[in-house]
Structure formats: C-alpha cells, structure tokens
N, C-alpha and C positions, 0 to 999 in steps of 0.2 A: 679828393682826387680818386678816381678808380682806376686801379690796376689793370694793365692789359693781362696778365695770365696771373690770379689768385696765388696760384701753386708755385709761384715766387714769391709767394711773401714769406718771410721767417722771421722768427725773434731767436736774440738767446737772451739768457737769465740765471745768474751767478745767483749762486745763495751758501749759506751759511746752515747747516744743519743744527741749530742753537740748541743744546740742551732745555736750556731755562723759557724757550719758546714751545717747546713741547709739553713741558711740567706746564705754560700757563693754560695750553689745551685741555692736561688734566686733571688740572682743578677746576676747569670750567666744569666738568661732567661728575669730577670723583664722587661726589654725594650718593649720586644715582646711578653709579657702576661699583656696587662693593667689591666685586673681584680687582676691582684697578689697587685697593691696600693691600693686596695679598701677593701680588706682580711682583717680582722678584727682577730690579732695575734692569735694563740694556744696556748694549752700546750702540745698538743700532734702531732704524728708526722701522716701524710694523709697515703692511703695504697699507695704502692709504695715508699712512700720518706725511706724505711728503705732499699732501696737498694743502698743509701751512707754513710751505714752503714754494720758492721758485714762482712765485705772482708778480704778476707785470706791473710797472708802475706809469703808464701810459697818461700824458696831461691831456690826450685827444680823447677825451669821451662826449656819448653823445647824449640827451635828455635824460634820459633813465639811469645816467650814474655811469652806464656799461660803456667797454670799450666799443671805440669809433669804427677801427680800420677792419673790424671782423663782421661790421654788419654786408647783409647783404646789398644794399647798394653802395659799398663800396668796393665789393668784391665781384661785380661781375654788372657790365654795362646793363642787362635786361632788366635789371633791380633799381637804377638808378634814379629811376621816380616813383618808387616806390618805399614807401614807409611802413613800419609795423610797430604796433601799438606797446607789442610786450616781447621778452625772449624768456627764456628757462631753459634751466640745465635739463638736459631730457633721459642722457646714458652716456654710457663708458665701458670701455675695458680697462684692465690694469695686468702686465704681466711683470714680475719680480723676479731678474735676473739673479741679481746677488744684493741683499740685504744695504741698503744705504747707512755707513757709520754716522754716528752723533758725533755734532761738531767738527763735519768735515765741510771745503767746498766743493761745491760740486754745478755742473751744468747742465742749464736744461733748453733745449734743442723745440723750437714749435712750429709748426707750420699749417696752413689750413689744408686740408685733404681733399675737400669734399664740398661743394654745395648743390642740396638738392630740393627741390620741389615738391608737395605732397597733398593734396588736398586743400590748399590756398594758403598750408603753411611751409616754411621755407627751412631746414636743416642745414648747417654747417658745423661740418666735423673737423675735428684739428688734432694733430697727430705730435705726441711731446715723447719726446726721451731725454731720459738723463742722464748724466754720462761724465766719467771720471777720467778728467781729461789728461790728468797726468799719465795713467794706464795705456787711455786709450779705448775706454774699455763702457760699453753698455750696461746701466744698472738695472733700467728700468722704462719701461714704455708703455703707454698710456696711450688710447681713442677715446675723446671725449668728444659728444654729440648736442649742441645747443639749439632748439627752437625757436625760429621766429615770428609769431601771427597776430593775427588781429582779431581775432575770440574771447568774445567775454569770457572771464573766470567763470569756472563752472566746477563741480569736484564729480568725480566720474568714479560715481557711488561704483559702480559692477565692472569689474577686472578680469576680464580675460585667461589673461596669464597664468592664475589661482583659483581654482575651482575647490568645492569641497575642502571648504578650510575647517571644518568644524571637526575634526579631527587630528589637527595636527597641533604640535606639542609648542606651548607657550614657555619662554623659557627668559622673560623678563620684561621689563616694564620700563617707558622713558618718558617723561613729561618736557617738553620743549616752552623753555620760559623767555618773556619777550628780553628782558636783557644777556639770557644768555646767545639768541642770535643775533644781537647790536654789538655782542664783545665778540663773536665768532666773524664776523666782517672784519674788526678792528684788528684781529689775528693775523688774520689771512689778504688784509689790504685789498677788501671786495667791495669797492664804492658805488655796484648797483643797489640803486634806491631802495627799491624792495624790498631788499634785508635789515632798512633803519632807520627809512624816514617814511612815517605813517603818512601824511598830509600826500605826499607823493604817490604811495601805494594804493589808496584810496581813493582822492580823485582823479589822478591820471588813468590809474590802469583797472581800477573800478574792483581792487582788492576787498576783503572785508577787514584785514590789518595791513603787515607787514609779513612777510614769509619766511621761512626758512631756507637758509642755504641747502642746495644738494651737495655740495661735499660736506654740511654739513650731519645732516641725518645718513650718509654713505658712511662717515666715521664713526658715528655712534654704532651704526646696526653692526659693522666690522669688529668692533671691539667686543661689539658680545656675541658675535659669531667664532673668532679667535677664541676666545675664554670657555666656546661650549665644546671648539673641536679639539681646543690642547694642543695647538700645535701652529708655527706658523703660517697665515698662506701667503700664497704665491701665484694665485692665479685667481682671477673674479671677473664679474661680469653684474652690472647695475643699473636700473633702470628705474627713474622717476614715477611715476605714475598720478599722484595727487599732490596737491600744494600743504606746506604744514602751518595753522597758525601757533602766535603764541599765546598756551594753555591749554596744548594738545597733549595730552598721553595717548602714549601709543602702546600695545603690546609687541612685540618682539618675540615672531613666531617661527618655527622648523617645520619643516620636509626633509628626509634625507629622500633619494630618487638611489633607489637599489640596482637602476638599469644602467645608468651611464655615470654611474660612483660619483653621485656631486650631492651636494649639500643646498639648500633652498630655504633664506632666510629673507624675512619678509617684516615690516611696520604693517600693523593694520589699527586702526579705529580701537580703542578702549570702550566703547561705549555702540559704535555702527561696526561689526565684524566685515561686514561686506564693503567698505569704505576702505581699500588699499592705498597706502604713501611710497612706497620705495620696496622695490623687488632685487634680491642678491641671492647671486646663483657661483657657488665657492667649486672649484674642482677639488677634492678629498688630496689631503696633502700628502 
C-alpha cells in the first residue's frame, strides 16, 4: 500500500544498550585493531557503535532481504510501477549530543525525510534520533541517505572527493573477511541479502560476492579515527563511495584540512591507491 504523505510515516525502536553486545562487535575486529586491548573500558557507548543497536525488526520485506515500507514505490505514488534492481547505503551524518550509557534503554525515533531523484537513481533519506525518554532529552541524531537503482555493479576506480592521495599519512590497515560480514548482519539484524547470501548477490544483483555493510566499514574507519585523534567525537559526516568484497584490505588513510579544523579519514585499495571505499570527514573535537 502507498502512503498518501511519506513524511507520515515513523517507526520507534526500544533497545537495550547491551554491554556484552558490543564486546561481541569487538571481537569481531579486535585481532586487527590492536589499540582496542589497550582501551581503557567505558560506560558509554563511542558515536557510531549505536548502529548495533535500535534495528528494525520489520517481517514486510521485499526480494533483497530489505525493508518493504522505505522503498520507493511505496513511498510516493510516481514510483509505484517502478522497480529497482539494488539499493546501498550511500551517507550519513551523525551528531552526539551526550554520550549514550551502556546498558541503558533508550529510544530511537525514525522517519523518512526526503525522497529524491537523480540521474535515474532514486535517494531516500531517513532522519533517526534517539532519545532518553525518561529525561526527555535528545542523545543523538543521525541523516542517513539510501540508494536506489538499476546499474550494473561497477567499482568507481577515480574519486573525486580525494585528490592527491599520495601524500597523505596511512595510519593502519583492515582486511574485511567473508564471515566477518555474515556475523556483522547477524549483530545488527541486517537481513539484506547482499551482506550474506552469495547465490543472491550474484545472480540477482550481478555482484562478484557478497558486500560489505556501510555501518559496517563506517565502524571500523571510526574506531581508528578515534584512536589516532585521542579523544572522543561528536560530530561526523560519511560517505560510501565503492562496494567492499570479502578479502579486501584496505589502508586507512588521514588528511587533516588546516582551513576548516576537521580531520579526513578515508579506506582506500591496498593494492589500487586510486580505488576509494568509504570517505569520513570528523570536525576536530
């Protein structure tokens, strides 16, 4: 059924800030983040880590695993004979009001913002806060921007965004292994296809495997973004750019930008420099 106005639709979504759910995030990665044994515990959870948390458990989904009620035709009558082949997390923002405690509940608020048109592919952005309802009180708010189109795979060797990378400072290394993005779905209750069923990724959407989550590789690059600034942040901005398989390593590279005090941390190719995955742009904390 298609809603007469999108911008009525909402979810909300209680959750549980589980300690022992975030320790199983970091042992998915610990091996290959040594700074993670040197962490000195929390009580609270880093910005990003709330994205293995407050996930929809929706039974309406549609071919691809993905939820139903956010595709485009069902969000807006012009879409409504229209089909798209594939979607991907495309960007986001994230801003951190006040630090969400471990092992609290807490509430997360979603509604769709935005859909728009672009070149034959279709964007819907969804707008999340989360919010501490006892207080009253704002933790955390997030723009997260999803893709919809019908384009063959393709990896988009030369980026824009990053010019003249040969100069900037590598400051660690991340190899994305196929089951640790079959158990980062299983985390975070992500039952689009493409993150775990090959046979699916492959002949439907004409993959060469299965891919990588974006909040997946968004959490990685944050944690060694954190670890290089010393400090926590609070404020980011992220953007997809290439698809990851698994048995990709990546380097994990810096810019700081001296003009407008922000930090520019980037996944690029081990092996193709000029092959960019995932662009992260920190304001200095």
């Amino acid at each position: 059924m298609i809603i007469s106005d999108y911008k009525a639709l909402h979810w909300l979504t209680k959750d549980l800030t589980s300690s022992y759910h975030r320790k199983n995030f970091q042992n998915l990665v610990r091996d290959q983040l040594p700074f993670l044994q040197d962490r000195s515990p929390t009580n609270c959870l880093n910005i990003n880590e709330h994205f293995l948390f407050f996930n929809r458990t929706s039974k309406e989904l549609s071919k691809d695993g993905y939820f139903k009620d956010i595709a485009p035709d069902q969000l807006m009558p012009k879409y409504k004979d229209q089909t798209f082949k594939r979607r991907l997390w495309a960007k986001g923002s994230i801003i951190q009001h006040e630090p969400l405690k471990i092992n609290r509940e807490y509430t997360c608020l979603e509604h769709v913002k935005n859909v728009k048109s672009y070149r034959g592919d279709t964007f819907v952005s969804i707008y999340r806060d989360i919010v501490d309802t006892n207080r009253q009180v704002k933790l955390l708010s997030e723009f997260r921007t999803l893709v919809y189109t019908n384009s063959i795979p393709r990896p988009n060797n030369i980026i824009k965004h990053i010019n003249n990378t040969e100069d900037d400072t590598i400051i660690g290394q991340f190899k994305f292994n196929e089951m640790d993005i079959v158990k980062y779905s299983q985390l975070t209750l992500n039952p689009h296809r493409i993150h775990w069923d090959k046979v699916h990724a492959v002949q439907h959407e004409l993959y060469d495997n299965i891919i990588a989550q974006g909040p997946f590789s968004t959490q990685v690059l944050t944690l060694f973004a954190e670890s290089y600034i010393g400090k926590p942040i609070h404020n980011l901005n992220y953007r997809n750019l290439n698809y990851i398989y698994p048995g990709t390593t990546v380097d994990i590279c810096l810019r700081i930008n001296d003009i407008n005090n922000t930090y520019q941390f980037y996944m690029r190719d081990s092996q193709n420099y000029e092959k960019i995955y995932l662009f992260l742009q920190v304001v200095s904390p």
